[in-house]
VOZAMAR-781594 format. One line per field, with one value per residue (C-alpha): residue number from 1; residue in one letter; x, y, z. Coordinates in steps of 0.05 Angstrom, whole numbers, plus 5000, padded with zeros to 4 digits. Last residue first. Layout:
seq <- (NUM/...)
type <- (a/...)
x <- (X/...)
y <- (Y/...)
z <- (Z/...)
END
This chain:
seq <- (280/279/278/277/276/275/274/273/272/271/270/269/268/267/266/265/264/263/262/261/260/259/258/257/256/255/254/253/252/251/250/249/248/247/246/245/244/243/242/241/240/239/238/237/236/235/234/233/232/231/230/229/228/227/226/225/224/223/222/221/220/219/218/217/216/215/214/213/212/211/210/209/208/207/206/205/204/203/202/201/200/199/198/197/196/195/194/193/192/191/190/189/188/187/186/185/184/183/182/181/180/179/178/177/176/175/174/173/172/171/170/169/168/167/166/165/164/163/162/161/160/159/158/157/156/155/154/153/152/151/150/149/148/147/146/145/144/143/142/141/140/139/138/137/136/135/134/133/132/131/130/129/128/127/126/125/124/123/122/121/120/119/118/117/116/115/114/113/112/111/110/109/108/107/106/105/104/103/102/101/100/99/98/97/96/95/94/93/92/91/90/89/88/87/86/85/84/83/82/81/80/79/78/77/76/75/74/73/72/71/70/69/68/67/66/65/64/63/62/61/60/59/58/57/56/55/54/53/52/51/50/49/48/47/46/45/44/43/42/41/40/39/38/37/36/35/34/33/32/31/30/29/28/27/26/25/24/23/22/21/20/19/18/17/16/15/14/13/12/11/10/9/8/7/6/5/4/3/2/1)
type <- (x/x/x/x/x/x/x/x/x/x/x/x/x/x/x/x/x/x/x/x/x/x/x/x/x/x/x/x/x/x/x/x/x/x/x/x/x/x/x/x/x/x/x/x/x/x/x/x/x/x/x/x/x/x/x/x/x/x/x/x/x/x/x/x/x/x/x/x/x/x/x/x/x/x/x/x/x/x/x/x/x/x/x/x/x/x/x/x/x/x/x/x/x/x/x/x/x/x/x/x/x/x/x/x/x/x/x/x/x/x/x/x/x/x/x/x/x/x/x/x/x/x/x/x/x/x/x/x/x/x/x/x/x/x/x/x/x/x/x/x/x/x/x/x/x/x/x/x/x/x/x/x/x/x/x/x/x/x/x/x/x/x/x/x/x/x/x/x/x/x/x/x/x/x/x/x/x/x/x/x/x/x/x/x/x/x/x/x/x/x/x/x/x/x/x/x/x/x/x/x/x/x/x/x/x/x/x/x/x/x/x/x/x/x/x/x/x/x/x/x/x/x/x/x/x/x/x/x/x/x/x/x/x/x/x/x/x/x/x/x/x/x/x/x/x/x/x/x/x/x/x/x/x/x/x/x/x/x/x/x/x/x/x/x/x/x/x/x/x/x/x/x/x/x/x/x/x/x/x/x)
x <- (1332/1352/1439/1463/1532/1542/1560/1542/1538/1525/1498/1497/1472/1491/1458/1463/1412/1434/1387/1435/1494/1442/1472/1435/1472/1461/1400/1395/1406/1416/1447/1440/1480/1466/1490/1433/1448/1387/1379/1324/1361/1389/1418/1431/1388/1425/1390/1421/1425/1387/1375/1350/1341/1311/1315/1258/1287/1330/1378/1441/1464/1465/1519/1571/1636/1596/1645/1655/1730/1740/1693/1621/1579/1512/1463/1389/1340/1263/1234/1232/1261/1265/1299/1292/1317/1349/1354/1328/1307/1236/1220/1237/1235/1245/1255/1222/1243/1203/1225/1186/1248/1294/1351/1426/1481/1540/1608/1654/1719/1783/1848/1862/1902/1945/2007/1952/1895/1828/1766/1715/1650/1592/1535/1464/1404/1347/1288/1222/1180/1145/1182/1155/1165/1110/1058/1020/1057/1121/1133/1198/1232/1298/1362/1423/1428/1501/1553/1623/1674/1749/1787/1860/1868/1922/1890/1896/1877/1832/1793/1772/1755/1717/1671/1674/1638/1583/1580/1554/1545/1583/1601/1596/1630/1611/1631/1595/1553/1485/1417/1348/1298/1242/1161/1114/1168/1174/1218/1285/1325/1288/1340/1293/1241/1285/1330/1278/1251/1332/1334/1337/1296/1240/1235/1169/1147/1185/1175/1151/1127/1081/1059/1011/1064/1100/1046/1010/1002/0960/0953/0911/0924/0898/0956/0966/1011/1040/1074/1104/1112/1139/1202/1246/1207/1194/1163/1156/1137/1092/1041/1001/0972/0951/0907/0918/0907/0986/0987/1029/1054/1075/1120/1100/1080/1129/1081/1019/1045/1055/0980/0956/0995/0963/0902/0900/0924/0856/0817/0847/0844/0774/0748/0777/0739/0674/0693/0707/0637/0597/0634/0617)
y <- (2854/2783/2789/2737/2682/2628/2560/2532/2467/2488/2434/2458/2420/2395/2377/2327/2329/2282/2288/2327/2346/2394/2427/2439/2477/2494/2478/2485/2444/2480/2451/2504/2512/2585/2628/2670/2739/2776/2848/2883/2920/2925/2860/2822/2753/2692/2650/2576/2543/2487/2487/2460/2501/2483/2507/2489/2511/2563/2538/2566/2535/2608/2630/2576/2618/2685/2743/2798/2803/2776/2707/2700/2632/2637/2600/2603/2593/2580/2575/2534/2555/2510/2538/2492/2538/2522/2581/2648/2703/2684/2661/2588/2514/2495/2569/2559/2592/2597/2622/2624/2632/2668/2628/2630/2599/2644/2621/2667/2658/2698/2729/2792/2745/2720/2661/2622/2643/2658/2613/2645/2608/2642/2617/2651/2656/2706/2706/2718/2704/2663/2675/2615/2623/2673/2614/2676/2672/2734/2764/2758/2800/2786/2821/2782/2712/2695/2637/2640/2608/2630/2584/2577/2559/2519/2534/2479/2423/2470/2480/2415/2403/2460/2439/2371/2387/2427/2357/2318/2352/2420/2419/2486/2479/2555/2608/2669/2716/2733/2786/2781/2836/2829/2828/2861/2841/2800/2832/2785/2807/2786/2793/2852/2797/2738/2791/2818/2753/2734/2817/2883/2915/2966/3021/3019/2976/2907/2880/2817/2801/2780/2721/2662/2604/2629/2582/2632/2601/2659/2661/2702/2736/2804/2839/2788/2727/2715/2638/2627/2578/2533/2555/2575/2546/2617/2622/2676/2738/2784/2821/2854/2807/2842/2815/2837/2771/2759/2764/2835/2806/2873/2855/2916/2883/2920/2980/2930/2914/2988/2993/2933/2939/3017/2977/2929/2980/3029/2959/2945/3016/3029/2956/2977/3042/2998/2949/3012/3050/2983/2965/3036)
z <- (6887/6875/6869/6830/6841/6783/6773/6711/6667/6590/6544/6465/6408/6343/6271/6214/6152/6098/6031/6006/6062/6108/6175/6232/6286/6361/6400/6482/6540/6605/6673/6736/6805/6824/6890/6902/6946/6962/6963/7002/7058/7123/7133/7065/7053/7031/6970/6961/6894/6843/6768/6714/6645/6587/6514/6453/6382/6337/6284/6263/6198/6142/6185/6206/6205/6233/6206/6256/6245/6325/6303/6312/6330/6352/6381/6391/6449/6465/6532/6594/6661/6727/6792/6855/6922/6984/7042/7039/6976/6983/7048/7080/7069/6997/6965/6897/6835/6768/6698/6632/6582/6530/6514/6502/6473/6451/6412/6403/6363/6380/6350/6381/6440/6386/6405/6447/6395/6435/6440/6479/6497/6526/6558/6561/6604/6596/6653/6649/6711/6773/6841/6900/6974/6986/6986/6948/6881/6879/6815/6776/6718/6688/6690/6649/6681/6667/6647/6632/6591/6567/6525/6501/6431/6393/6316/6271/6303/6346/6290/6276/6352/6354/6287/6305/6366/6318/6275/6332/6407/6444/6517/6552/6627/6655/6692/6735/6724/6755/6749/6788/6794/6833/6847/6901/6952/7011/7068/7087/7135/7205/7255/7295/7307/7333/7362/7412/7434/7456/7495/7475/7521/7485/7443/7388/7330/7314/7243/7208/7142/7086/7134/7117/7088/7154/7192/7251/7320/7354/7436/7465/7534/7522/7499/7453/7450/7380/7358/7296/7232/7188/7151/7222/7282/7314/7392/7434/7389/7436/7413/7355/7291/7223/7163/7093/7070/7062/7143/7178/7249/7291/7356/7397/7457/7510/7509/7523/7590/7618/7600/7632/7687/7690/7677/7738/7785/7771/7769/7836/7862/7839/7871/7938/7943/7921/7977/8036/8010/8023/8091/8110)
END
């Protein structure tokens, strides 16, 4: 009797224990997917924003995962909102098999040697106003595995509009721009979030075109070497893969080289921009 009454009471408790168990595991739908391919189920308790997370498991385990590791997190299933439930559900920023980044905005261009002289010539005898702006036209980025880093090919340009004070339809156009290897890093979070370092190195050209469509220094442009160096802040939109950089960069690129005989004199172009992109 004493047998039958402690197996009876072993049924109920292990018959109790998993319906706990069961009704447990529904609110552990926090779903961890790793870079490796790897995934981790549970509960999201702990986040230290750019360094890493903590999971408990249905069965008790607990995982410390760095964010270096994680391709992304979602939340799977209906349960209480709650403070654990927004860490997960806040998460805007999904990693991407590679992007598309454009931006415009102005730019400080600053001319050197005889291609100064060229602007300041003209603007002896021509009282100009002047229009600048900066802008990434759409390049091409793929994410490296530290998902934090973009690696791509990127085309930045300035332009510089000189316009006639007394005749708008009277202009002169000066464009700088270069083709490049671009990388971005984002210092302490995911791609698309927080600081980021921007570096680009390629090869650019200038040009110089007035509103007729006559280029006053053809026959002198030069092609060479460009960099770029730049720093910004990436802001991830809710609902959605865009990403909002705002861009503080400082390019150096070729401009003229002129030959007087045996004299060869040249200029360059530095551009100092501030522009706003969307990372898609």
């Amino acid at each position: 009797m004493n047998k039958n009454r402690f197996i009876l009471s072993v049924v109920v408790l292990l018959t109790l224990q998993l319906n706990i168990s069961s009704s447990f595991a529904q609110q552990y739908d926090d779903v961890i997917y790793l870079i490796n391919g790897g995934v981790r189920r549970g509960l999201l308790f702990e986040v230290i924003p750019g360094e890493s997370v903590k999971l408990k498991t249905n069965y008790g385990e607990i995982f410390v995962i760095q964010m270096s590791e994680i391709s992304k997190i979602v939340r799977e299933g209906q349960v209480e909102s709650g403070p654990l439930y927004k860490v997960a559900k806040d998460s805007k920023n999904d990693v991407e098999s590679w992007y598309v980044y454009f931006g415009m905005g102005y730019a400080n261009v600053g001319y050197t040697d005889e291609l100064n002289d060229f602007f300041v010539d003209r603007n002896r005898v021509v009282d100009q106003s002047r229009l600048s702006m900066g802008m990434d036209l759409p390049g091409v980025y793929f994410p490296l595995n530290d998902q934090r880093t973009i690696v791509g090919f990127a085309f930045n340009a300035s332009v510089d509009i000189y316009s006639s004070k007394y005749d708008s339809d009277s202009y002169i156009a000066a464009t700088s721009g270069q083709w490049s290897v671009s990388a971005i890093h984002f210092t302490q979070a995911l791609i698309g979030e927080g600081p980021f370092l921007r570096t680009d190195l390629g090869w650019g050209k200038f040009s110089l075109e007035d509103d007729d469509g006559v280029k006053p220094l053809q026959g002198y442009e030069v092609s060479g070497p460009s960099v770029l160096a730049g720093v910004g802040y990436g802001i991830p939109i809710r609902g959605g893969g865009t990403r909002i950089l705002l861009n503080v960069n400082y390019a150096m690129r070729p401009g003229v080289e002129i030959n007087y005989g045996d004299i060869r004199k040249s200029g360059s172009v530095r551009a100092f921009s501030f522009t706003v992109g969307g990372l898609f």
